[in-house]
C-alpha positions in Angstrom: -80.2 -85.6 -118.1 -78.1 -83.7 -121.0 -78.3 -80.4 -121.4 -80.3 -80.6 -124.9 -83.1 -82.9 -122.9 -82.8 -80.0 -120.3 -83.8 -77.0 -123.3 -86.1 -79.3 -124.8 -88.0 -80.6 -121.5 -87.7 -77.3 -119.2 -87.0 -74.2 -121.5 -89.9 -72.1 -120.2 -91.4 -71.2 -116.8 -94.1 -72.8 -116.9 -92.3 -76.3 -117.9 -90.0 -75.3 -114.9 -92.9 -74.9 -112.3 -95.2 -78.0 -113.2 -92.4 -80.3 -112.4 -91.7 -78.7 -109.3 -95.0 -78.4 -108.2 -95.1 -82.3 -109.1 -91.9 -83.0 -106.7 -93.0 -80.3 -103.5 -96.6 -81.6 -104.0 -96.8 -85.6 -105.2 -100.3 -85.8 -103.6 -101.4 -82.7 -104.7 -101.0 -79.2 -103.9 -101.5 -77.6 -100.3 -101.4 -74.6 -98.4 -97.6 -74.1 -96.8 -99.8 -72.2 -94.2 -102.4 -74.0 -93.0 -102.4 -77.3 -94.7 -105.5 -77.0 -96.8 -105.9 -78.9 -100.3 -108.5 -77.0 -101.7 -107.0 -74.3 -103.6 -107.1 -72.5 -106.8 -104.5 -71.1 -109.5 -105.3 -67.4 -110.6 -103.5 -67.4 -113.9 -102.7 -63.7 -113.8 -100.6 -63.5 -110.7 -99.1 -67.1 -111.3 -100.2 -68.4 -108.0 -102.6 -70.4 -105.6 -104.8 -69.0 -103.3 -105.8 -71.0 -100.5 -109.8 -71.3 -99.6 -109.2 -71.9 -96.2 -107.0 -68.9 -95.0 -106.9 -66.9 -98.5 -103.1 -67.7 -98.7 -101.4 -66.5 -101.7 -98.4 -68.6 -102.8 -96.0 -70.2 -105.5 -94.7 -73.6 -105.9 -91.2 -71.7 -104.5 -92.5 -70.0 -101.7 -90.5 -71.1 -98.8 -88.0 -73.3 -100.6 -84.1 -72.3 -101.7 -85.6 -70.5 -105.0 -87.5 -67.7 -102.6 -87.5 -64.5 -104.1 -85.2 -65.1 -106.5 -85.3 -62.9 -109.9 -83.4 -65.3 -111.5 -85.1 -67.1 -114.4 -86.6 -70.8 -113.5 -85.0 -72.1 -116.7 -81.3 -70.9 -116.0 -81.8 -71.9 -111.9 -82.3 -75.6 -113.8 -79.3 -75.3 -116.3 -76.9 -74.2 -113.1 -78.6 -77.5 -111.2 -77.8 -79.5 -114.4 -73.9 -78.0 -114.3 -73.1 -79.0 -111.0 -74.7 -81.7 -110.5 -73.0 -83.4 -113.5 -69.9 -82.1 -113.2 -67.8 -84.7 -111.2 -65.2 -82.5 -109.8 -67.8 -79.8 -108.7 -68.3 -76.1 -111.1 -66.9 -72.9 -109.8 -69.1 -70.4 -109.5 -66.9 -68.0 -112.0 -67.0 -70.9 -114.4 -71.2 -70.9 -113.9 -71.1 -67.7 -114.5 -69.3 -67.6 -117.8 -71.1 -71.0 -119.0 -74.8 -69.1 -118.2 -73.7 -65.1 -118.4 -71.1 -65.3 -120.4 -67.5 -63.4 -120.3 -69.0 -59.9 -119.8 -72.5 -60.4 -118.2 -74.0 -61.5 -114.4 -72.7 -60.9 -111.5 -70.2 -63.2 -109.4 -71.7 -62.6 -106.3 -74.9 -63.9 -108.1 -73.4 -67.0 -109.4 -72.1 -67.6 -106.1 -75.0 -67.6 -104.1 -76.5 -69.5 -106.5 -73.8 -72.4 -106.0 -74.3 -71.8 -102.1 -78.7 -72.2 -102.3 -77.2 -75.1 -104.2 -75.1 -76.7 -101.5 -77.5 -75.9 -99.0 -80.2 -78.0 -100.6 -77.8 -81.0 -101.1 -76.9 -80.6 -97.1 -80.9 -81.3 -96.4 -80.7 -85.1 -96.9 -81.3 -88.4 -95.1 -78.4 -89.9 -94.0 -79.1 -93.3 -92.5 -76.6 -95.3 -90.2 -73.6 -97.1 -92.0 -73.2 -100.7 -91.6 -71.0 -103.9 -93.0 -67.1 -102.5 -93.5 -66.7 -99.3 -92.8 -63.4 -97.5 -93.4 -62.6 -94.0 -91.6 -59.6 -91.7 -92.2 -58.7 -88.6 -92.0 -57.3 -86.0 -94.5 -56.1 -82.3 -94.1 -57.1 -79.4 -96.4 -55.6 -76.0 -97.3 -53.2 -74.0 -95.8 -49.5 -74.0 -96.4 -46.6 -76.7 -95.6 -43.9 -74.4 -94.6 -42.0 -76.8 -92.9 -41.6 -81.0 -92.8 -42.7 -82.0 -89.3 -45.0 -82.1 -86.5 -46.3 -79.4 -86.9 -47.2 -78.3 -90.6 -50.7 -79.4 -90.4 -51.6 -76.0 -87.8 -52.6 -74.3 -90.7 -54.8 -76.7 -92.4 -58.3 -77.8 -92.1 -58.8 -81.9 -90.4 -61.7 -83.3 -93.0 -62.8 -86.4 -91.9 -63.8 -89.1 -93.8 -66.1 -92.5 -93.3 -67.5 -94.6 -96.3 -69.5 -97.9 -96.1 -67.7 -100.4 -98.8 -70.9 -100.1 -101.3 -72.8 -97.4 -99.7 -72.4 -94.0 -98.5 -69.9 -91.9 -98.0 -69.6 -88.6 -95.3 -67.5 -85.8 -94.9 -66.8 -84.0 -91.6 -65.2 -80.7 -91.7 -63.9 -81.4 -87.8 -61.7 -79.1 -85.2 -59.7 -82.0 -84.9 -58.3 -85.7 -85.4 -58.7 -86.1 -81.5 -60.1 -89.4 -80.2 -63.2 -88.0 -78.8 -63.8 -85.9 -82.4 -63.5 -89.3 -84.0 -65.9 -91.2 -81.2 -68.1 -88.5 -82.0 -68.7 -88.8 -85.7 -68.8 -93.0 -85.5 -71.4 -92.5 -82.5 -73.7 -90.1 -84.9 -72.8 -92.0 -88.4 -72.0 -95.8 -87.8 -74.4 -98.3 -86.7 -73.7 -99.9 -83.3 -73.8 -102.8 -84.8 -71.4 -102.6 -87.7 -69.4 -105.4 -88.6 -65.6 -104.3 -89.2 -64.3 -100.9 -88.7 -60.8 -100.3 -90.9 -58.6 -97.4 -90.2 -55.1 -96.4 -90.6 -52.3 -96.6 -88.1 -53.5 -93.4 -86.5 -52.7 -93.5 -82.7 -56.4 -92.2 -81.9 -58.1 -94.4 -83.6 -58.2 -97.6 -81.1 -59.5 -95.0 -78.1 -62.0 -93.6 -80.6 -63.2 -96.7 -81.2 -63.7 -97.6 -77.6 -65.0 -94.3 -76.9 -68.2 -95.3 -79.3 -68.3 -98.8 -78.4 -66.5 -100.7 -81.2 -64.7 -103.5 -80.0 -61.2 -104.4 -80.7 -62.5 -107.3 -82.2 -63.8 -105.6 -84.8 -61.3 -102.7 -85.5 -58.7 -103.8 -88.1 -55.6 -101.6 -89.2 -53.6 -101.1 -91.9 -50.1 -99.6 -90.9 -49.3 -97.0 -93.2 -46.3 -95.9 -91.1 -45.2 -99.0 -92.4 -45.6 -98.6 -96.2 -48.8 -101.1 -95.7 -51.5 -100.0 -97.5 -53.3 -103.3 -98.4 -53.9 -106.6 -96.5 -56.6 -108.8 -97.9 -59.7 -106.9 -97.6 -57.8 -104.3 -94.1 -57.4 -101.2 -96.5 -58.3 -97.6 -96.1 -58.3 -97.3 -100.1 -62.5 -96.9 -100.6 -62.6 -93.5 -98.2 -58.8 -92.4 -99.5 -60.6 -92.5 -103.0 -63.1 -89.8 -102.3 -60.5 -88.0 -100.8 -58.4 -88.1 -103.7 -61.8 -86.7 -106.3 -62.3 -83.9 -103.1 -58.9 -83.1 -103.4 -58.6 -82.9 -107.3 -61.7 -80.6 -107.1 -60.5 -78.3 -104.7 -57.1 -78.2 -106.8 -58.9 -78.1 -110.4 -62.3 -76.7 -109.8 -62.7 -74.2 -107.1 -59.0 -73.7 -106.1 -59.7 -71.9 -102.7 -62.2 -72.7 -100.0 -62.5 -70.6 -97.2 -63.0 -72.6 -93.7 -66.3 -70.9 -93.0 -67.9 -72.5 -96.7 -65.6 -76.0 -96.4 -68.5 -78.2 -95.2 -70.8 -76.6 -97.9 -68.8 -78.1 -100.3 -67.7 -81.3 -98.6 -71.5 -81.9 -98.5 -72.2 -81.0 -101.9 -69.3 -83.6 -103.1 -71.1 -86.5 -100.8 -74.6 -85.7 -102.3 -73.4 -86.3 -105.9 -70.8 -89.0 -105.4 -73.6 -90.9 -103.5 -75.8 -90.5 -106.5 -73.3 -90.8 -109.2 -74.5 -93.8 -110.7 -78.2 -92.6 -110.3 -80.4 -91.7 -113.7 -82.1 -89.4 -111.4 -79.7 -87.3 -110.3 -81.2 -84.1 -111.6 -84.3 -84.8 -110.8 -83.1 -85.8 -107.2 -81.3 -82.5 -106.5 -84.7 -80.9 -108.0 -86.3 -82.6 -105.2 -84.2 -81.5 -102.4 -84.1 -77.8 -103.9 -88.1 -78.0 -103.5 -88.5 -79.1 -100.5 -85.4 -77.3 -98.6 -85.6 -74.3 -96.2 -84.6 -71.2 -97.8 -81.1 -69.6 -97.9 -81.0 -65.9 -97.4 -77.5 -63.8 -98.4 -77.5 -62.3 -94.8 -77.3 -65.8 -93.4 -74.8 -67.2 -95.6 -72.2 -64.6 -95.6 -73.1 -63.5 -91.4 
């Protein structure tokens, strides 16, 4: 999706609501309340009413768009924007591309971003198998001296991508073995076939921790200036770390530590779907059928 199909497919409300009645409703349209498919549109107040329990609702009641003010149209163009844009969109940089210099409100364009995020957090995330590489990364914060103990001030993101599937990101409260055992145990089938990690001294506990064998837990020493050995490499998950890092660098340049796994999952959902001629509609998908975002809960 380009942003001319976007104004030529989706440039009016009603464009905007039929497909998203079509994705919240494939079978056909139904009472959030009770269920019920036999309802009816009245035109004038640009809703169904339900002939069951007299209902009145829109295709975006109950979803991320909830009583927003915000035109259907411009909610699809800020979709299209980050969705598409690789390294993720700021929200000041939304609101200049949409608003302009000297119109809209920040705070608008971020919670826009954030309903955003939220909806890309709501998705299946099935069991990794095959080779699975797992590292670990550190985020923000400042180096103010070499040595042990620099990384106090940073945030531990932690990392695990199938070689030709998925990818996660963790924002964890640690590197600790039993952190680690936890995310394998919750993301990694049981029955995976290789595990490859760094050097790390945790990772060989981890790994027993979640019942991975030794057997199948190869490492690349990168204390050693090893970074490849046949097909024992960490390079697959150190290469989503590297497009996370260049968009926290480039794109959004601070993250606070409350917001960091908002955008950690927003970076999965579209490097997942990267190569996807769906994405928009995807995302669309997930927006529809998402539960709502209110400010109160996002900033609490």
């Amino acid at each position: 999706m380009t942003l001319p199909e976007l104004n030529r497919s989706f440039s009016t409300d009603e464009e905007c609501r039929e497909i998203l009645t079509k994705l919240r409703w494939p079978e056909g349209v139904e009472c959030p309340r009770c269920k019920n498919r036999n309802v009816w549109w009245v035109d004038s107040r640009k809703q169904f009413t339900c002939s069951e329990c007299s209902y009145q609702f829109s295709v975006t009641t109950g979803t991320i768009f909830n009583d927003s003010h915000l035109a259907l149209p411009l909610w699809f163009m800020a979709v299209l924007l980050l969705c598409e844009a690789k390294k993720g969109m700021s929200a000041l940089q939304l609101k200049r591309t949409i608003w302009g210099q000297h119109k809209g409100s920040y705070k608008t364009a971020w919670y826009l971003c954030h309903r955003i995020r939220a909806a890309m957090s709501q998705v299946e995330r099935p069991m990794l198998d095959g080779t699975v590489e797992m590292d670990e990364t550190y985020i923000g914060g400042r180096q103010r001296n070499v040595g042990s103990g620099w990384r106090k001030d940073k945030e531990v993101v932690i990392g695990i991508r199938q070689r030709g599937g998925e990818l996660r990101f963790f924002h964890a409260e640690d590197a600790k073995s039993g952190t680690l055992a936890k995310y394998i145990r919750e993301n990694v089938s049981a029955d995976v076939e290789v595990m490859v990690t760094d050097d790390h001294s945790a990772y060989p506990w981890a790994m027993k921790k979640s019942g991975v064998g030794p057997e199948r837990h190869k490492t690349i020493n990168h204390s050693s200036g090893h970074y490849v050995d046949g097909d024992v490499h960490t390079n697959t998950v150190e290469s989503a770390f590297s497009l996370l890092k260049r968009g926290i660098i480039g794109t959004w340049h601070k993250i606070s530590a409350k917001h960091l796994q908002a955008y950690l999952d927003e970076m999965t959902f579209r490097f997942d779907r990267r190569k996807r001629s769906d994405l928009f509609i995807d995302t669309l998908r997930h927006m529809i059928t998402a539960d709502p975002l209110t400010f109160v809960e996002l900033t609490a």
